[in-house]
N, C-alpha and C positions, 0 to 999 in steps of 0.2 A: 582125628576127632576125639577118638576114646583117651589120647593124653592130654589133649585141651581140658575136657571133661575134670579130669582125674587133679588137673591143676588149678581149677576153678572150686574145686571141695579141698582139694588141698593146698593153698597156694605154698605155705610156708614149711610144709611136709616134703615137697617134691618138685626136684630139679630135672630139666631134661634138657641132655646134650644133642645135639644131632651133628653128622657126617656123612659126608657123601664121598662113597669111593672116586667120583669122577672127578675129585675137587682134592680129595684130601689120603687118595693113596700111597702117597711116601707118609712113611710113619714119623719123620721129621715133622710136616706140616700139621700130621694129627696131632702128634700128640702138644704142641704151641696151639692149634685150634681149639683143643680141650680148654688147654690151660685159659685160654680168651674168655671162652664161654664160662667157664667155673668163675672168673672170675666178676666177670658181666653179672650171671644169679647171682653172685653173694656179696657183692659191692665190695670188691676189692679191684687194688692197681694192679693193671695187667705188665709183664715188662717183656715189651719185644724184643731185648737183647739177650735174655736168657737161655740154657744151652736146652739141647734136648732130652740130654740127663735131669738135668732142672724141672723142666715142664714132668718130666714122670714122677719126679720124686713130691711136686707139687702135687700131682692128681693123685698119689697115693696118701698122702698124705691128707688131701679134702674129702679121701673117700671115708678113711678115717674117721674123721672129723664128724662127718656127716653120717656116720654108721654110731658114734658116742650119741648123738643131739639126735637120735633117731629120726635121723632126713634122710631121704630114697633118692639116689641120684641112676637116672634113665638114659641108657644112652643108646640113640639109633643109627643104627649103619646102614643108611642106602647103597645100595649097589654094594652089599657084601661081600660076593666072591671078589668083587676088584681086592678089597682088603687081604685078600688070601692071597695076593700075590709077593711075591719078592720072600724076605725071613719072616715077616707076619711078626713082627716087635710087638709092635702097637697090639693083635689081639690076644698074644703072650702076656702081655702087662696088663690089657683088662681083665683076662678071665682070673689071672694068677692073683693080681691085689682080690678080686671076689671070693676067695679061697678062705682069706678073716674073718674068725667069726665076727670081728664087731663089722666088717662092710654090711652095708644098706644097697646094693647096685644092682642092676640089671643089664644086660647087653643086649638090645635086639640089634638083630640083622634080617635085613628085607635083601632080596634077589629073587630073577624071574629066571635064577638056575636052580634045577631042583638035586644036582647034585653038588652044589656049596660047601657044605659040610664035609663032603668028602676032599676039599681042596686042602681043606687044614693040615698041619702039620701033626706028627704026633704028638708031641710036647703039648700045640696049640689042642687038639682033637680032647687030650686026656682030662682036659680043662672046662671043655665045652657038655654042657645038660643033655646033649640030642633032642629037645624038645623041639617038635618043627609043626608048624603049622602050615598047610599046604587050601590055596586059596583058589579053585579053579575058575575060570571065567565064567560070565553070566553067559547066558546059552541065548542063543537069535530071540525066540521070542520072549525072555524075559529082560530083553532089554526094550522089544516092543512095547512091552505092559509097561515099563517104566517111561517110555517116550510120550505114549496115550496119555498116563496119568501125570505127566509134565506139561502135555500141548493144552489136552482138555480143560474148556472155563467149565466153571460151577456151574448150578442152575442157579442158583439165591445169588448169585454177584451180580452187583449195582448196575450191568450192564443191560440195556435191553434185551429182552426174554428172543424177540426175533432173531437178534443178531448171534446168540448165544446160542441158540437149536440150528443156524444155516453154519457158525463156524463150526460147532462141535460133529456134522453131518459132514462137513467137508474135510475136515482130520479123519475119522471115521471112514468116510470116503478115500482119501489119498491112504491108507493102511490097510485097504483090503486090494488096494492095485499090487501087480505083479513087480512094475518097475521099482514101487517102495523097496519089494522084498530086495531086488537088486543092489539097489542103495544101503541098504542095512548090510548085507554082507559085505559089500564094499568099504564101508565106513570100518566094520568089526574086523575085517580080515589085515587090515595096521592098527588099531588098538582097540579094544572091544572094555577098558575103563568106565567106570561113569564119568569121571571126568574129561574124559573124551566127549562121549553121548553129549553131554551138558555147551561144549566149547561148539559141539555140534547142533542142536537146539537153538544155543543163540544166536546164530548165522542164518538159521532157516528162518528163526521169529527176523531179522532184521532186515530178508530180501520179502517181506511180505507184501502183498500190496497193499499202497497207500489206499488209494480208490476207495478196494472194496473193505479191504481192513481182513482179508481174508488168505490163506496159506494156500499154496501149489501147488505142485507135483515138483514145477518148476523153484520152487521154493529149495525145495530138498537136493534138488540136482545143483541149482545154484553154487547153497553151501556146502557139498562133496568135493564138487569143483574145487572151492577155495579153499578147502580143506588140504587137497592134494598137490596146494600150488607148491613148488620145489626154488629154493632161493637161488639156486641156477638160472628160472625161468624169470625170475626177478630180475637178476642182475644183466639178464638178457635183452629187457624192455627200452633201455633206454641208451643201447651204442648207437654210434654213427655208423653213417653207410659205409665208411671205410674200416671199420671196424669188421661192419657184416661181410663185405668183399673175403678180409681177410680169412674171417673161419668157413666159408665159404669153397676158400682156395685150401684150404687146408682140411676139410673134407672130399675135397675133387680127388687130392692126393692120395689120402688113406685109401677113397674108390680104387684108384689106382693103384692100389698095392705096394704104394715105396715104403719100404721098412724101416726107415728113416729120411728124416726132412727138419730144413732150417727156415730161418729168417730170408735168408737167400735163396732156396726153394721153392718158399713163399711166393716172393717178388715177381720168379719165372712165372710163374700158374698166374697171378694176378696181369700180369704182360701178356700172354697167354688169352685171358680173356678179352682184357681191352683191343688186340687187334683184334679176336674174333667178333664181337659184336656193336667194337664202336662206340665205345661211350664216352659219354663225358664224364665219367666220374673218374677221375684221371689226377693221382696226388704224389706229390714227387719223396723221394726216396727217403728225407728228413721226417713227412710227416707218417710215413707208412710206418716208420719206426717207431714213432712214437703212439700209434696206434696199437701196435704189437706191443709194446710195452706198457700198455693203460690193459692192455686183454690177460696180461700175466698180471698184473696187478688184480683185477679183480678174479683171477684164478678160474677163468674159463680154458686156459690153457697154462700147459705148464713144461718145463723142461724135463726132458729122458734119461737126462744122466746129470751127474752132482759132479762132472769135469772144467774146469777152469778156462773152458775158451771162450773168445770174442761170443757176446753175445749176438752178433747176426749167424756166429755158424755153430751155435750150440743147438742138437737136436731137438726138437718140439713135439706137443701130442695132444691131441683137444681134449678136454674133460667135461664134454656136454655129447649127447648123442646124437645122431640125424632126424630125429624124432623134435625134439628138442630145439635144435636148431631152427627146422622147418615151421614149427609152431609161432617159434621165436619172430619168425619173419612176415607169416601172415597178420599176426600181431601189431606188427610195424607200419604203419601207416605210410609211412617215407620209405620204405625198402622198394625196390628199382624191380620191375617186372624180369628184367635177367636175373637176377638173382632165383629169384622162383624157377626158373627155367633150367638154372646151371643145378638145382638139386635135382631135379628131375632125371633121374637115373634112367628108367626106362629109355626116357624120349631123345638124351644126350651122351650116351655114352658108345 
């Protein structure tokens, strides 16, 4: 926000680069992503076939430039430490071109490592300001005050005065319960951000009820819920019964302690159960295959070893918990009451 700011009083003063280590930690791709974005602010042809010598000798060159025409080129590194990795080129060639008196540059780096700096190399370290600005999280109940002052309508808003004193009583109300306090530590203790809080806020406002026009408890727990859904649990929602069968048989295993198990393992345990209880869900050997192979596709499970055999005898391993699974099925509208039954450890083992 404070570089938006800073671009809108200065539009034609200040360029700002950004990077993300997740995106752009080989120093190859940085510094050709540099080179994109300088060329993008200053309306020049960008060329993708250029070397990675090139793209340096460019940006040294536009810092140049931009250091003569007194212009401030900004440039921010997410996920910093990632950048510390490998020979660290790329922040060797920033900090070093900054070393001119004519540059105009800045290098921020953001990381939620607080020993980053120490990652640097020496070469890179002897380069680096030590300037660091350390941001602690906002603390449980100052992000309450911030929640209040988000949910709470005005009293002067156009809304009916009743409706306004029974909503602002009921927000009021849900933040002195205990379970709220629950809920907030819950939500804080995976990101405790504002922009968290915020993505959280508008899940609560959008399970409100139509009815009364008015906010829950249930509200709150709603959006936690979906906040903490896991794209495992997703991808979970919509297999087939032979799908479930399958990780089903392939938890019955792990129960039982085989330290390794295949495609043809599988099959046993799934034979296994059809004599036992009789079913009819009963699918022949082509399509079981092919089941098993739609369940590595979506990477609920996955292979044990990186060995070259037939895939029905390459070792397997599930990538979803019993937890998981189990939810997964209640879930399921069309899941087969054995099913429920064969997890039941207690009851079946």
């Amino acid at each position: 926000m404070v570089l938006d700011d800073l671009k809108k009083e200065h539009p034609d003063a200040i360029s700002v680069i950004r990077l993300n280590g997740m995106l752009h930690s080989d120093d190859n791709c940085a510094m050709k992503e540099i080179a994109r974005q300088l060329c993008l602010e200053h309306q020049l042809s960008f060329s993708k076939m250029a070397s990675s010598d090139d793209n340096t000798e460019f940006m040294i060159d536009m810092l140049r430039e931009c250091g003569l025409a007194h212009k401030t080129i900004i440039f921010v590194l997410e996920e910093f430490d990632l950048f510390a990795q490998g020979k660290q080129r790329l922040l060797y060639s920033l900090l070093d071109a900054m070393q001119s008196l004519t540059s105009q540059a800045i290098v921020i780096g953001v990381s939620c490592r607080l020993d980053a700096d120490q990652l640097l190399e020496k070469r890179v370290r002897s380069r680096f300001s030590h300037r660091k600005l350390i941001f602690l999280p906002s603390s449980v109940d100052s992000l309450q005050r911030l929640m209040e002052h988000l949910l709470m309508l005005p009293e002067d808003s156009h809304l009916p005065t009743k409706y306004v004193m029974e909503y602002n009583a009921r927000v009021t109300s849900i933040f002195s319960d205990k379970k709220f306090k629950g809920i907030l530590n819950s939500l804080t203790d995976s990101d405790a951000t504002t922009s968290h809080i915020l993505r959280f806020l508008f899940r609560v406002v959008s399970y409100m009820d139509m009815d009364s026009g008015l906010l829950s408890m249930q509200s709150f727990m709603n959006a936690l819920s979906s906040m903490r859904r896991q794209p495992k649990m997703d991808s979970l929602q919509d297999l087939s019964i032979l799908e479930l069968y399958i990780l089903v048989c392939m938890h019955r295993l792990e129960d039982k302690e085989h330290s390794s198990y295949n495609f043809t393992t599988i099959m046993k345990e799934y034979k296994s159960v059809q004599d036992a209880y009789r079913t009819s869900d009963n699918y022949s050997h082509t399509v079981c295959f092919r089941a098993f192979e739609h369940l590595l596709d979506r990477e609920l499970i996955s292979f044990a070893d990186k060995k070259g055999k037939a895939l029905e005898y390459r070792p397997v391993k599930l990538l979803i918990s019993s937890h998981e699974l189990a939810q997964s099925l209640k879930l399921n509208t069309t899941c087969p009451a054995v099913l429920q039954k064969l997890l039941d450890r207690e009851r079946y083992m």
